[in-house]
C-alpha positions as CSV (number, residue, x, y, z in Angstrom):
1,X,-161.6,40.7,35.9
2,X,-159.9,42.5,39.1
3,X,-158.3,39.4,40.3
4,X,-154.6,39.2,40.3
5,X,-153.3,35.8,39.1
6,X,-150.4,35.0,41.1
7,X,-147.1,32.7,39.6
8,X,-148.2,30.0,40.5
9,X,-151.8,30.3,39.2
10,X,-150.7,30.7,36.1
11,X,-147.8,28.2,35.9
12,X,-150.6,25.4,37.1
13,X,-152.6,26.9,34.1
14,X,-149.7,26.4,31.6
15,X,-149.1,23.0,33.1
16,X,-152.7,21.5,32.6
17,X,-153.7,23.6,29.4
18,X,-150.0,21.0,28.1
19,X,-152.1,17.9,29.9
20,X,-148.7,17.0,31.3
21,X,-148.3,15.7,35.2
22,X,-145.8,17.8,37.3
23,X,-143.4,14.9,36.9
24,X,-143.7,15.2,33.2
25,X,-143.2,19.3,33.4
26,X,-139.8,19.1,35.5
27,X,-138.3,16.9,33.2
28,X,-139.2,19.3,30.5
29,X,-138.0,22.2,32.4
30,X,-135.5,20.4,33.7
31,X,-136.1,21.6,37.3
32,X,-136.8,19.2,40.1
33,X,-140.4,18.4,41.4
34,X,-140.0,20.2,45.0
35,X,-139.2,23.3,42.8
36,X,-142.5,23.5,40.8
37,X,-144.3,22.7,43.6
38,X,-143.6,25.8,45.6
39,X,-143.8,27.7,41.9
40,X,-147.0,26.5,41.7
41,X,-148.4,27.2,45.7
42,X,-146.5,30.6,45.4
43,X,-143.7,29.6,48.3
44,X,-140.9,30.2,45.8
45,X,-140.6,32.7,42.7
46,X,-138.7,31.8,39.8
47,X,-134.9,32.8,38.8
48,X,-134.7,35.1,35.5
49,X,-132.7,31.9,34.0
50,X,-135.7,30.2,35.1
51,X,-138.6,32.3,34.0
52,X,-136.8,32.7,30.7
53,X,-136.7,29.0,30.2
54,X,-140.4,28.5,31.5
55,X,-141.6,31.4,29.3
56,X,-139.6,29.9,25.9
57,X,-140.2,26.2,26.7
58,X,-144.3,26.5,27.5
59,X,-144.8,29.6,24.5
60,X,-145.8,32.1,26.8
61,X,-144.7,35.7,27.9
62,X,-142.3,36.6,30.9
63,X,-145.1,39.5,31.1
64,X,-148.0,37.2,31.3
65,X,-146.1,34.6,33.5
66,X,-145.4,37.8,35.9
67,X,-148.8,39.2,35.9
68,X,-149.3,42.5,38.1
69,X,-148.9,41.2,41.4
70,X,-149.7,43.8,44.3
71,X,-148.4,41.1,46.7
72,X,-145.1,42.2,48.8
73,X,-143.0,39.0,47.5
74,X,-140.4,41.4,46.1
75,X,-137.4,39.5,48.4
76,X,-136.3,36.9,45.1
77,X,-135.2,37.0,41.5
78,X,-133.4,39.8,41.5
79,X,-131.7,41.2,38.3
80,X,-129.0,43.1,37.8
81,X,-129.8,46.3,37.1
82,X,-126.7,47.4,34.8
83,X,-128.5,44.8,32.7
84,X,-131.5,46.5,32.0
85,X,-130.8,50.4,32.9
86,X,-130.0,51.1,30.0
87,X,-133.0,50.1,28.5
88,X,-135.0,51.6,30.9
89,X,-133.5,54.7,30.0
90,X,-134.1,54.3,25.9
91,X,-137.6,52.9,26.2
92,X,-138.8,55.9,29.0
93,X,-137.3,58.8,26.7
94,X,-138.8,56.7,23.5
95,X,-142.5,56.9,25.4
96,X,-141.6,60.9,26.2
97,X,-141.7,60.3,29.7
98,X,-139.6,62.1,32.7
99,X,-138.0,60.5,35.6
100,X,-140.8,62.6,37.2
101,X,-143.5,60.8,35.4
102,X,-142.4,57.4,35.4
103,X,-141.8,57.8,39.0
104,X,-145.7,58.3,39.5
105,X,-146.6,55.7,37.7
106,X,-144.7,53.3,39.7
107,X,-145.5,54.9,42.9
108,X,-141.7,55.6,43.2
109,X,-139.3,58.1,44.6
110,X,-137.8,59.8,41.1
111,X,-134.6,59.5,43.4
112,X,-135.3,55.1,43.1
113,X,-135.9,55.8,39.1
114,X,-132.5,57.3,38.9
115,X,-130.9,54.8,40.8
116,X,-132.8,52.2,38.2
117,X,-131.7,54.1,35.7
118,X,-127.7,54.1,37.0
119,X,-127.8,50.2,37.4
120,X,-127.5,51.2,41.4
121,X,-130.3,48.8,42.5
122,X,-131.2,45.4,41.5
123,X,-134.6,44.9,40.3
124,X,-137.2,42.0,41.1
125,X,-139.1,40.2,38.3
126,X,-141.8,42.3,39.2
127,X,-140.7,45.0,39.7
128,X,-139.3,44.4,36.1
129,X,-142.8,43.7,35.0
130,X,-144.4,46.9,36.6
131,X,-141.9,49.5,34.9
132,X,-142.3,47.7,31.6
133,X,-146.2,47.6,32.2
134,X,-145.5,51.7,32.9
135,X,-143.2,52.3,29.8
136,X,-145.8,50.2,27.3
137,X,-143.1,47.6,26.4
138,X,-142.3,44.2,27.5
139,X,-140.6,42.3,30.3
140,X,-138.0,40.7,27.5
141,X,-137.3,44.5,25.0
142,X,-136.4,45.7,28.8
143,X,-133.9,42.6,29.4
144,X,-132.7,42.8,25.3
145,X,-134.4,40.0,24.2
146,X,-136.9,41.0,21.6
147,X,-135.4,39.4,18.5
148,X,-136.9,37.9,15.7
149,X,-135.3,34.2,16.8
150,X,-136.8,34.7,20.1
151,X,-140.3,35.4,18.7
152,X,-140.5,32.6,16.2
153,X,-139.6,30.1,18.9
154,X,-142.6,31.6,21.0
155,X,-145.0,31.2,18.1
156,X,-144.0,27.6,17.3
157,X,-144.6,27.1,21.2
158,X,-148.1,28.7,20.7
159,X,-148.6,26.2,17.6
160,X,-148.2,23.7,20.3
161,X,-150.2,24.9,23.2
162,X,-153.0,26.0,20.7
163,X,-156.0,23.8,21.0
């Protein structure tokens, strides 16, 4: 499929596949009905606190919640990069790649990947999701929270989602 699914595409999808009204979802989300509106007609993009509670809560990925979106909505969620340069450094040098390399991948400057990698520039959520697409890892190892907690909460949410 060559389709990009956008936010709010797939935050409708999680929504109906739980057969829950948009009044229903807030309150489990705990986020007013104005704000999953514009979620879900693409108007607004979520905070990291907010993705992170919309990805644990409904069992699914940051990554998959992301999606690859070629759209230029970079201009919200933005995440501190001293958070997540480090990471960036370990998982690039763990998949053998240069600056150089991961630069192409991204279509960047290698002088933007070292200002990643020095925590100089805040990063977007997907921006966040392309570099981990380009390093074979996830949205969550690059923000530090791959731990075993983490992922059996996510499968007990699948248990629930699964139909």
């Amino acid at each position: 499929m060559n389709k990009t699914i956008k936010f709010g595409e797939r935050i409708r999808f999680v929504r109906k596949k739980a057969k829950v009204s948009q009044k229903e979802f807030c309150e489990m989300l705990d986020i007013p009905q104005s704000t999953l509106s514009a979620y879900e007609t693409d108007r607004m993009q979520p905070t990291i606190a907010a993705l992170m509670s919309i990805s644990e809560k409904c069992g699914v990925s940051m990554d998959w919640l992301c999606g690859t979106n070629s759209a230029n909505n970079d201009t919200s969620s933005y995440i501190d990069a001293n958070a997540v340069c480090d990471n960036i450094i370990r998982c690039r040098k763990q998949c053998k790649m240069s600056q150089t390399d991961l630069a192409k991948a991204l279509g960047k400057s290698i002088r933007t990947i070292q200002k990643y990698e020095k925590g100089e520039i805040d990063l977007t959520i997907t921006t966040l999701c392309q570099i981990a697409d380009a390093l074979h890892t996830s949205a969550a190892e690059l923000l530090g929270l791959e731990t075993p907690e983490m992922l059996l909460r996510l499968m007990k949410k699948y248990i629930w989602f699964g139909g």
